[in-house]
C-alpha positions as CSV (number, residue, x, y, z in Angstrom):
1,X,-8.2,-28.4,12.8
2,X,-4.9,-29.4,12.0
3,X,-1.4,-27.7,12.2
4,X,-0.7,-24.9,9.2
5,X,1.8,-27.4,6.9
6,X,2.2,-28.0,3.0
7,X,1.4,-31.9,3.0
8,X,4.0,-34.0,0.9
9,X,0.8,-35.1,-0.9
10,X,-2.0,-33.9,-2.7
11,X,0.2,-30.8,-4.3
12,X,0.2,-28.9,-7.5
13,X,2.9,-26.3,-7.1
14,X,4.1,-25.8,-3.6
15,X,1.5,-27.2,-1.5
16,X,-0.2,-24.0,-0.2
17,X,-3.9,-24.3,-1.4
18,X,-3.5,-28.5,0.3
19,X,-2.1,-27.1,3.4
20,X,-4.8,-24.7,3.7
21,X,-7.3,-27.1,2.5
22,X,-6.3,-29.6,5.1
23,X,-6.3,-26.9,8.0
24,X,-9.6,-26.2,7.6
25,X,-10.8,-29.4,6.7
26,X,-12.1,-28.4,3.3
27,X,-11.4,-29.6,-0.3
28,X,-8.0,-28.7,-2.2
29,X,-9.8,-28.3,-5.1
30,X,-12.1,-25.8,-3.7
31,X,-9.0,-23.8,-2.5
32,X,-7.3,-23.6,-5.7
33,X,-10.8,-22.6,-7.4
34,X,-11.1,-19.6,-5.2
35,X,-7.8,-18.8,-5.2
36,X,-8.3,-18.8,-9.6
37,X,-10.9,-16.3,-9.2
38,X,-9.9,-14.2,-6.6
39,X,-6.6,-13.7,-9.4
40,X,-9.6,-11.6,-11.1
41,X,-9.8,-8.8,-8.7
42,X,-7.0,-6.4,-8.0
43,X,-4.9,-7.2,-4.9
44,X,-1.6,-8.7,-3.4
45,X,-2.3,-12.2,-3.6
46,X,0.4,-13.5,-5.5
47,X,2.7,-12.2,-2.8
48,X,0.5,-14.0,-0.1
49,X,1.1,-17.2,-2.1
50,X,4.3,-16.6,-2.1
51,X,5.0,-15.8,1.5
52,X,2.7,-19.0,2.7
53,X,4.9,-20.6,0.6
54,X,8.0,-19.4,2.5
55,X,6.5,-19.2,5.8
56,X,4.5,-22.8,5.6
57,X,6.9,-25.5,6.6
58,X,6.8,-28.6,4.8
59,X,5.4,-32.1,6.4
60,X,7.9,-33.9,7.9
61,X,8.5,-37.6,6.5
């Protein structure tokens, strides 16, 4: 496993679903998908989006 981090790569919006994608060595794609449908069910996760997005740091260069 690799450090918590929004990669500069491989982002759509803010680099949340890659970073956790790459942390536990899984696909992006399947990240974003569960994220999609977990949007279905009632629940905070727009504000844990948002606060991974603030408490991720970005990859340095």
């Amino acid at each position: 496993m690799t450090d918590l981090i929004r990669p500069r790569r491989g982002r759509i919006i803010a680099g949340v679903c890659a970073g956790l994608a790459l942390r536990f060595s899984t696909s992006a794609t399947l990240i974003r998908v569960v994220f999609l449908l977990s949007m279905l069910l009632p629940g905070p996760q727009i504000l844990i989006y948002l606060a991974l997005w603030v408490i991720m740091p970005k990859q340095r260069a």
